[in-house]
C-alpha positions in Angstrom: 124.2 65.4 176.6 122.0 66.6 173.9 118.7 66.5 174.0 116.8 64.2 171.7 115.0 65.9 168.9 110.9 66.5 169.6 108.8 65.8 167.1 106.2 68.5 167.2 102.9 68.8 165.1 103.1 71.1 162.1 100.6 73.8 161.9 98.8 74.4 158.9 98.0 77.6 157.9 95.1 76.9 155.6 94.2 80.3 153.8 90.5 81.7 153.4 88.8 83.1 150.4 87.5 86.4 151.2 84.1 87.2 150.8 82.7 90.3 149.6 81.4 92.7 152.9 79.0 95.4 152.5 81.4 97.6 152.5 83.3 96.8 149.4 79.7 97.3 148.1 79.3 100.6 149.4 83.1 101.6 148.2 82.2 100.0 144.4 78.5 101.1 143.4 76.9 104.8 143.6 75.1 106.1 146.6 71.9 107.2 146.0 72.6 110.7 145.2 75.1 109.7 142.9 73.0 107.4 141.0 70.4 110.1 140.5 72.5 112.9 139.6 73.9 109.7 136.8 69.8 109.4 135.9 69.4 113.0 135.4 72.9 113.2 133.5 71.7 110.4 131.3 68.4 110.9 130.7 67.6 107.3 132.3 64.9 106.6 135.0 65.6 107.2 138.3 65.4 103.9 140.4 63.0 104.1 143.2 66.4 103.0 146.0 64.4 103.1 149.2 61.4 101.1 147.8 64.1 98.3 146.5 65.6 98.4 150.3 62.6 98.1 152.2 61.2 95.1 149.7 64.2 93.2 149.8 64.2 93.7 153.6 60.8 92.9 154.0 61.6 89.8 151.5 64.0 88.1 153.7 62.1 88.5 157.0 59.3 87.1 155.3 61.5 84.4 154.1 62.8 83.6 157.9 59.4 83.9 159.3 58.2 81.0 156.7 60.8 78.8 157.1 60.7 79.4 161.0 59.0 76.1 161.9 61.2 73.6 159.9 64.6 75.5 160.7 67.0 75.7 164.4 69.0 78.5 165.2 71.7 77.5 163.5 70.3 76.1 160.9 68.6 79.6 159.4 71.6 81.5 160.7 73.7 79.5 158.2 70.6 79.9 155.4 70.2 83.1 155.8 74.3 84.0 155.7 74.3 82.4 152.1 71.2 84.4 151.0 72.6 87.7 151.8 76.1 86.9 151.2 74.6 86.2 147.6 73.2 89.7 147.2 76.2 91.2 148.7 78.3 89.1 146.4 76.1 90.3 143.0 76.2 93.6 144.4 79.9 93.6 144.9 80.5 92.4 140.8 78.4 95.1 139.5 79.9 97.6 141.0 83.3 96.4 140.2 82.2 95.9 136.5 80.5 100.0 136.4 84.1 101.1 138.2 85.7 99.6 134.8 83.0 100.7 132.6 83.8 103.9 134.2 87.6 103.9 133.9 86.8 103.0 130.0 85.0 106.1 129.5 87.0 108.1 131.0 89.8 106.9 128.4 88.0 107.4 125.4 86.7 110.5 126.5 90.0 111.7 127.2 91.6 110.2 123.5 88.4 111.8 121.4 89.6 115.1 123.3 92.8 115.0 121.5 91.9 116.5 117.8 94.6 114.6 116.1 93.2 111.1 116.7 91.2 110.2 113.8 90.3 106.9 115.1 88.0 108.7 117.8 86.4 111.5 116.3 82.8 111.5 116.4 80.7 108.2 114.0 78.8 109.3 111.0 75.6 112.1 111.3 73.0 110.3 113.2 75.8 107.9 115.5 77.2 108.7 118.8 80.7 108.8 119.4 82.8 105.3 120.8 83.3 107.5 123.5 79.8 108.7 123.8 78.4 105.2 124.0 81.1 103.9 126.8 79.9 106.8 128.9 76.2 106.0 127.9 76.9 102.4 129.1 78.9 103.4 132.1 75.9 105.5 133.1 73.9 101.9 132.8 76.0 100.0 134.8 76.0 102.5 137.6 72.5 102.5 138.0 72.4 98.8 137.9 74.8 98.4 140.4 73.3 100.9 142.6 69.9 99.3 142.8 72.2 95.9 143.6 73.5 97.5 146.3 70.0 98.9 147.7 69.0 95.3 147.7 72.1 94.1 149.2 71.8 96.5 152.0 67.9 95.9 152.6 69.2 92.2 152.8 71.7 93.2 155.4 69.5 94.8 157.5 66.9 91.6 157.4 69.4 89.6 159.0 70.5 92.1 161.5 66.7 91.3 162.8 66.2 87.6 162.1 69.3 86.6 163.8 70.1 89.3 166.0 74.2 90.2 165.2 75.5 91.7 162.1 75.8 90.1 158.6 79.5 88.8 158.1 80.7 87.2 154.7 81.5 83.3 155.1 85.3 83.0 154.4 85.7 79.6 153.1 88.9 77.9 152.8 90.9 77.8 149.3 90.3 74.5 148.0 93.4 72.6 147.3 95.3 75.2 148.2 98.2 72.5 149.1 97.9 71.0 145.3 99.6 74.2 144.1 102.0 74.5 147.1 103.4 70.8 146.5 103.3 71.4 142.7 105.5 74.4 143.1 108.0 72.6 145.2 108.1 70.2 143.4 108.9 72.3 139.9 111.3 74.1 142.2 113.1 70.7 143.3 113.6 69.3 139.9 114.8 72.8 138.5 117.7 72.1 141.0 118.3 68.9 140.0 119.4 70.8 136.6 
């Protein structure tokens, strides 16, 4: 005899929007000797990194230790989370904004190489070159980024001491993330309907 059929619960698989780690921030945005070897390059001030660490540290334990009395455990663990996952979040767009500045330069330093291009040769006496000016920028945006990641990192470490356990990023579910599923069946079930 065959057994009836069981009816058994479906899992859901609901998927997670990954949040930027300290890491990616590390991979994306100049170290400090990068970013002052770019300063020297460029000509631009060179960013004081361990002062922007250490005040941005000192920032957020100061923050914890003021809000100490009205918050639980929990309650600035979760704070706290969101505060640095904001700096490591900024952090993680400028350096992936200088890595394309950077590719852009690259490009148009590589075209104005190439002596037949008239488009790229150099702008009128007194004007830099399109490819001069993507580099110039590119040189911007990778001391930007670099003093975003110092204060990511100082932020980092502040939580490693409020809370006691290392700073993860908050993966949050995908929201409606079955809205797209059913509306793809759905375009999927009428295309065989012909």
């Amino acid at each position: 005899m065959a057994k009836p059929a069981t009816n058994r619960p479906s899992t859901r698989i609901v998927p997670l929007r990954k949040g930027a780690t300290l890491e990616m921030v590390r991979f994306t945005c100049p170290d400090t000797a990068q970013a002052t070897l770019i300063a020297e390059s460029f000509g631009i001030a060179v960013v004081d990194s361990d002062g922007i660490r250490e005040l941005h540290e000192r920032l957020i334990i100061e923050t914890a230790d003021s809000l100490s009395n009205g918050l639980g455990d929990k309650a600035m663990q979760i704070h706290l989370q969101r505060i640095v996952g904001a700096y490591v979040g900024s952090a993680h767009g400028a350096g992936q904004f200088y890595s394309r500045a950077v590719s852009e330069a690259r490009d148009a330093t590589a075209k104005s190489a190439n002596d037949a291009r008239d488009e790229d040769l150099d702008g009128p006496v007194g004007y830099d070159s399109a490819a001069q000016r993507k580099r110039e920028f590119a040189a911007d945006m990778g001391i930007q980024s670099h003093a975003l990641r110092m204060a990511a990192e100082g932020a980092v470490a502040a939580y490693g001491q409020v809370i006691g356990e290392a700073w993860k990023p908050f993966d949050r579910p995908v929201e409606n993330a079955g809205h797209s599923l059913d509306r793809k069946a759905a375009e999927a079930q009428l295309a065989a309907l012909g």
